[in-house]
MIFI-978851 format. One record per residue: x, z, y of N, C-alpha, C, O in turn; residue in one letter. Coordinates in steps of 0.1 Angstrom, whole numbers, padded with zeros to 4 digits, always signed. Layout:
N
XZYXZYXZYXZYa...
***
This chain:
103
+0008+0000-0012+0000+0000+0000+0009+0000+0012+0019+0006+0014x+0003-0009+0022+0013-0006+0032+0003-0009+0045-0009-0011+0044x+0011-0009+0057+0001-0006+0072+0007-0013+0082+0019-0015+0081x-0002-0019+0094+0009-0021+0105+0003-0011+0114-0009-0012+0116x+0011-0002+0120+0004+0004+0135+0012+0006+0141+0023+0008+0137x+0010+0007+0155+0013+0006+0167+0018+0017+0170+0010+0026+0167x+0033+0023+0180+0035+0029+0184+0047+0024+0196+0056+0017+0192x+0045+0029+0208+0051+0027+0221+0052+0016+0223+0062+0011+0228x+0037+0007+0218+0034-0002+0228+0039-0014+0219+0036-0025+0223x+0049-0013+0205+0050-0022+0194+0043-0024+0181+0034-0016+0178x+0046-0031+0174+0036-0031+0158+0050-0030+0148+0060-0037+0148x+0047-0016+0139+0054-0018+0131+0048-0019+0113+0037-0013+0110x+0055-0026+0105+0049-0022+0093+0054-0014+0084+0066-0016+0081x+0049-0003+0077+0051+0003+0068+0046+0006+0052+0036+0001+0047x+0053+0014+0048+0047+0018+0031+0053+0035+0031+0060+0041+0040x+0048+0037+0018+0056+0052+0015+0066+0049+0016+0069+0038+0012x+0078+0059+0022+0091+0062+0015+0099+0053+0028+0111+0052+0027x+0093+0047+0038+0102+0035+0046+0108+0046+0057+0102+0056+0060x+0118+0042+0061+0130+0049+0073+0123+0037+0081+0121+0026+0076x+0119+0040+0096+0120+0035+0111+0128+0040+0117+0133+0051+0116x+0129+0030+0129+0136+0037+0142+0123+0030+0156+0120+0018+0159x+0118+0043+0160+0107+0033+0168+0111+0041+0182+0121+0049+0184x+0104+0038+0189+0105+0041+0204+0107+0057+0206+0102+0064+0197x+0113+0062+0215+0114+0078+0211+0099+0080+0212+0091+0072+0216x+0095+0091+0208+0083+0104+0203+0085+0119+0212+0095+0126+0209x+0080+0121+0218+0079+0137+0226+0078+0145+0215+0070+0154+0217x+0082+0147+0207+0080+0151+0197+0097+0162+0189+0108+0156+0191x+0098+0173+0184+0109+0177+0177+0115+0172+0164+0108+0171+0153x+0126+0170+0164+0130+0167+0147+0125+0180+0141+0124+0191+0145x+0121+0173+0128+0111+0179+0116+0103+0182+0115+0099+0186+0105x+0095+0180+0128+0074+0180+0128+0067+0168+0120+0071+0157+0116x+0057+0173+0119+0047+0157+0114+0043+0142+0125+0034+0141+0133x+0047+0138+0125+0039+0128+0136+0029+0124+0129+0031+0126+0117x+0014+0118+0133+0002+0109+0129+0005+0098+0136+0010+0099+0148x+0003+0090+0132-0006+0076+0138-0015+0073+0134-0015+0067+0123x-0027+0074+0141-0037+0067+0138-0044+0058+0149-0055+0060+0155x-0035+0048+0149-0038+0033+0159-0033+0024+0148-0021+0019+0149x-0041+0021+0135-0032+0010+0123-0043-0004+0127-0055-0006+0126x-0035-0009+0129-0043-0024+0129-0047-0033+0114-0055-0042+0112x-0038-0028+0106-0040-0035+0093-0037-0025+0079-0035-0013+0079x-0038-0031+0071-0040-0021+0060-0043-0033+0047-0053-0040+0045x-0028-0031+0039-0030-0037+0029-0026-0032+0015-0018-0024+0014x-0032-0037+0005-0032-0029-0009-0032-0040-0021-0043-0046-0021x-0026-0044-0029-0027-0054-0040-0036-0063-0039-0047-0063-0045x-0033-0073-0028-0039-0080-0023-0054-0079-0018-0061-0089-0019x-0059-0070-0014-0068-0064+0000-0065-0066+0013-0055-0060+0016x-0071-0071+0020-0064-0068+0034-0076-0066+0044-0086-0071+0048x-0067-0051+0044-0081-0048+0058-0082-0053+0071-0093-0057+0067x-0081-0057+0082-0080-0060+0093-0091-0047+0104-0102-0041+0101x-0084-0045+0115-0092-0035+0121-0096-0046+0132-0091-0057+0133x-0105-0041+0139-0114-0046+0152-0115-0034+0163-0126-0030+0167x-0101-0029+0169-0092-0036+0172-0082-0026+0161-0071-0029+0159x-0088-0016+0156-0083-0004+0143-0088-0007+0136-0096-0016+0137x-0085+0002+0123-0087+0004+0112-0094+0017+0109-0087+0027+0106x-0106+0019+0111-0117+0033+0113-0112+0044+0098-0112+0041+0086x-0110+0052+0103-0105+0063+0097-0089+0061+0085-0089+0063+0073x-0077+0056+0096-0068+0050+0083-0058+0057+0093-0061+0061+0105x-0046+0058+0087-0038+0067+0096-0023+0063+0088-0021+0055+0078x-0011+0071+0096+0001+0067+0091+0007+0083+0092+0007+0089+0103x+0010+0089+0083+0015+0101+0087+0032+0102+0081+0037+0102+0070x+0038+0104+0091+0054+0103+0090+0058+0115+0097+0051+0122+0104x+0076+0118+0092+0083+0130+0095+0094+0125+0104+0100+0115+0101x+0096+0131+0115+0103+0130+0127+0117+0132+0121+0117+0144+0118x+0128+0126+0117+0140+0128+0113+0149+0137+0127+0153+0149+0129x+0148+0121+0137+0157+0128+0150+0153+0119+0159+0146+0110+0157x+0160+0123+0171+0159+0118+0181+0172+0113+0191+0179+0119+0198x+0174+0100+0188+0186+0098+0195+0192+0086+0204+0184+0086+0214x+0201+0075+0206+0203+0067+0213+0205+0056+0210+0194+0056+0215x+0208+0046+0208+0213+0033+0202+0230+0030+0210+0236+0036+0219x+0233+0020+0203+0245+0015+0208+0247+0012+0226+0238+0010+0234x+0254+0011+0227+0255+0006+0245+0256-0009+0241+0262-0015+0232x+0246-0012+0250+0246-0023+0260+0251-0028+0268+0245-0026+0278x+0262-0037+0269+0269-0039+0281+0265-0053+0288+0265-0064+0284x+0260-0046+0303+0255-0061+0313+0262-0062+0324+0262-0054+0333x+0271-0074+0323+0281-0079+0335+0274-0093+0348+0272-0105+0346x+0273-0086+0355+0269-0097+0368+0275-0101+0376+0280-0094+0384x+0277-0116+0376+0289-0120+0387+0283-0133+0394+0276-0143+0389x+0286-0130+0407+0286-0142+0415+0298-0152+0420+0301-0149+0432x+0302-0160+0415+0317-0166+0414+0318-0172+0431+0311-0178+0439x+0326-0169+0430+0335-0172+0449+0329-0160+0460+0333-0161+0472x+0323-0152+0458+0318-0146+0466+0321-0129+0468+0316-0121+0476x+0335-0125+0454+0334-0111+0450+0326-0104+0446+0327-0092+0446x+0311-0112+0441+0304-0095+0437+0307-0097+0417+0310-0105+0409x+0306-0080+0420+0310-0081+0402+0301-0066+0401+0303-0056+0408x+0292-0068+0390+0284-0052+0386+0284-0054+0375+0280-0064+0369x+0292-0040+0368+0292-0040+0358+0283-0025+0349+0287-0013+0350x+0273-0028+0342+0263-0016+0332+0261-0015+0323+0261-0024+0315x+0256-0002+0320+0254-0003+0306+0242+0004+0301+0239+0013+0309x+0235+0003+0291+0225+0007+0284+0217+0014+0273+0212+0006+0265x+0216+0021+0271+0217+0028+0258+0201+0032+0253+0195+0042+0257x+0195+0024+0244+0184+0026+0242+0175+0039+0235+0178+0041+0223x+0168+0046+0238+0166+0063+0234+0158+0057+0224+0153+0046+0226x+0155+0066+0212+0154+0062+0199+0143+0072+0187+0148+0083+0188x+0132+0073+0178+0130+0080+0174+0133+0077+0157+0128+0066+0155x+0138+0082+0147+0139+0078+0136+0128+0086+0123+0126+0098+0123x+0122+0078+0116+0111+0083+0113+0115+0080+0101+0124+0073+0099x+0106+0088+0089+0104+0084+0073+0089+0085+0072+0083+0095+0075x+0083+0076+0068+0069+0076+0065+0068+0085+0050+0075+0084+0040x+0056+0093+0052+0051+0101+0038+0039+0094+0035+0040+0089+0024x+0033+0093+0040+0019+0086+0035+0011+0078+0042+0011+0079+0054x+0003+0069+0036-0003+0057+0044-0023+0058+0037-0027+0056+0025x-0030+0062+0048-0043+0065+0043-0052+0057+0052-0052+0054+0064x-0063+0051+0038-0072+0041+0046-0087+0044+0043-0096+0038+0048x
***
């Protein structure tokens, strides 16, 4: 069985037992997170589709941690003129293990 639902504004899909890394979560390492915004929901060949959910189906996963991604490095230049900016980026991160997927 597996799901797609939506969290921070992306779609992800899942099953039991899957590692994510989705948008960070206000949330503590080792609480429960829910989701229940699943747009799809599928099962040996079933497929649910929601309008615009999936009425009473949910995604319940364990908050591993909370961390950053690699740097980003963005260089801006305008040739003959001396400008030069140089930045960087580091994307904040939440890493998840899905426990169960209910429809």
């Amino acid at each position: 069985m597996y799901a797609v639902f939506t969290a921070g504004g992306k779609q992800y899909k899942a099953s039991e037992g899957d590692v994510l890394y989705i948008e960070k979560l206000d949330a503590e390492a080792g609480s429960t997170v829910k989701f229940e915004e699943v747009l799809l929901i599928g099962d040996d060949g079933n497929i649910t589709v929601g309008d615009p959910f999936v009425k009473g189906a949910y995604v319940e996963a364990t908050l591993e941690k909370n961390g950053k991604g690699k740097k980003v490095r963005v260089f801006k230049m305008k040739p003959k003129k001396g400008y030069r900016k140089r930045m960087g980026h580091r994307q904040p991160y939440s890493k998840i293990t899905v426990k169960t997927v209910k429809a």
